[in-house]
N, C-alpha and C positions, 0 to 999 in steps of 0.2 A: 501431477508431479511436474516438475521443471529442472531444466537445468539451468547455469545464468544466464541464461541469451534465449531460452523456447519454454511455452507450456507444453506439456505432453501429457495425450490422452490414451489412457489405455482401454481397450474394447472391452466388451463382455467376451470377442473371443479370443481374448489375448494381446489381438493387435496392439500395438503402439505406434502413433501418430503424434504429427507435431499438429497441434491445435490455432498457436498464433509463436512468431517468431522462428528463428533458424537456431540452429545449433553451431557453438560458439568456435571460431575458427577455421568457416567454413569458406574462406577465402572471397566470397561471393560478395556480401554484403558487411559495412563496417557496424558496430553495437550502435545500440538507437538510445535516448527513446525517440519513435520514433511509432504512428499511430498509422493503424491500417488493419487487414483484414488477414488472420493466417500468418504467410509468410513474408504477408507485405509489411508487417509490426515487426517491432525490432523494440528489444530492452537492454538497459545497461547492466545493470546486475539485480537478476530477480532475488529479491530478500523471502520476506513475512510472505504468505498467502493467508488467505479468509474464503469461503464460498458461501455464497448467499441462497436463500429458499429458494430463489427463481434462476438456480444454477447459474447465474454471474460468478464471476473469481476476479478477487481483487487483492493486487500484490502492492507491496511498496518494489520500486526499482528503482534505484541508485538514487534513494533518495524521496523519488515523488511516489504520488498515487496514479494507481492503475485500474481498467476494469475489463476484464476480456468476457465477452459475453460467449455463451454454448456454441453460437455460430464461428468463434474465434475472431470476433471486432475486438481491437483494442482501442480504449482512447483512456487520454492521461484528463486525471479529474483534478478541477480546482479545490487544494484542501479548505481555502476558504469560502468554500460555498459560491451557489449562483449569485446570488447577489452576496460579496463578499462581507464576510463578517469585522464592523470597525475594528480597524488597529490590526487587523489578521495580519501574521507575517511568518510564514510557516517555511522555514529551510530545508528540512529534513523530518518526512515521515519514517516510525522508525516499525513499529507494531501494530497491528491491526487487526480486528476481528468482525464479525455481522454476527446480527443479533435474529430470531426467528422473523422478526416483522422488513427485515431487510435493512437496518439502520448499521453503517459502518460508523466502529469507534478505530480510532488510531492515537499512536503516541508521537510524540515531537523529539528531536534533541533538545529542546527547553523545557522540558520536564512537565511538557502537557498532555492533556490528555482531551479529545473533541470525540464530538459527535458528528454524523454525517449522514441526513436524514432520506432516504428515497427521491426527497421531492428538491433536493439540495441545499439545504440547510442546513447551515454549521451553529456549533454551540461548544464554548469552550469549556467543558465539564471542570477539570480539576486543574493546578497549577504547582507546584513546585521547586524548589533545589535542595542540593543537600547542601548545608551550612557549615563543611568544614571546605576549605579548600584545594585539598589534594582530589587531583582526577582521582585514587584510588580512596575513597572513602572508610575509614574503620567502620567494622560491624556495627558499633557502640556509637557510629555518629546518627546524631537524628537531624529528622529533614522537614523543613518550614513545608507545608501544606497549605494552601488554598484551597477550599472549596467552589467553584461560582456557582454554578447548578444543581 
């Protein structure tokens, strides 16, 4: 669980513990992001969460991608992969999920959708808009698709 500024782990015997980051308002420290260990991590606003087979937990926070390991390290991950993927230009991660073999998919504000491979490898799975122009779309408006992958 989380609030927007800490993970929080709760024990098998009830405890709760902050895992990475501080709790919001706590006069101490200003919102991050902001990478480190525990309480040394700092986030701006925790969104989406995902958890991975090898108990990683990986949030979007204001925006980017994150990944706090069981020990509570955080560090902020480049959506465009280790060696970055041509043309990658990622503003805003918005959704996210892992899959059994440890691969995060995430969504963009541009109406994409990637992949995020273990070994750091990005791949732009789908791509989109919707084709009417009001930010509030009618139910009845359909939406240009892209396939890449």
């Amino acid at each position: 669980m989380a609030t927007s500024q800490a993970i929080l782990r709760l024990g098998a015997d009830g405890h709760l513990s902050t895992l990475a980051g501080t709790y919001p308002g706590n006069g101490r420290e200003p919102p991050g992001p902001v990478d480190g260990i525990g309480t040394k991590a700092r986030f701006d606003g925790i969104g989406a969460m995902a958890i991975s087979p090898t108990g990683d937990l990986y949030v979007t926070d204001g925006g980017v991608l994150r990944k706090a390991t069981p020990e509570g390290k955080v560090d902020t991950l480049n959506p465009c992969g280790i060696e970055p993927l041509s043309g990658c230009v990622i503003s805003y991660v918005g959704g996210i999920a892992v899959d059994p073999a440890g691969t995060v998919y995430f969504t963009t504000d541009e109406y994409q959708i990637y992949r995020l491979t273990p070994d750091g490898k990005v791949a732009l799975l789908a791509a989109g808009r919707p084709t009417c122009s009001s930010v509030a779309c009618p139910a009845s408006a359909s939406t240009r698709r892209t396939r890449i992958s």
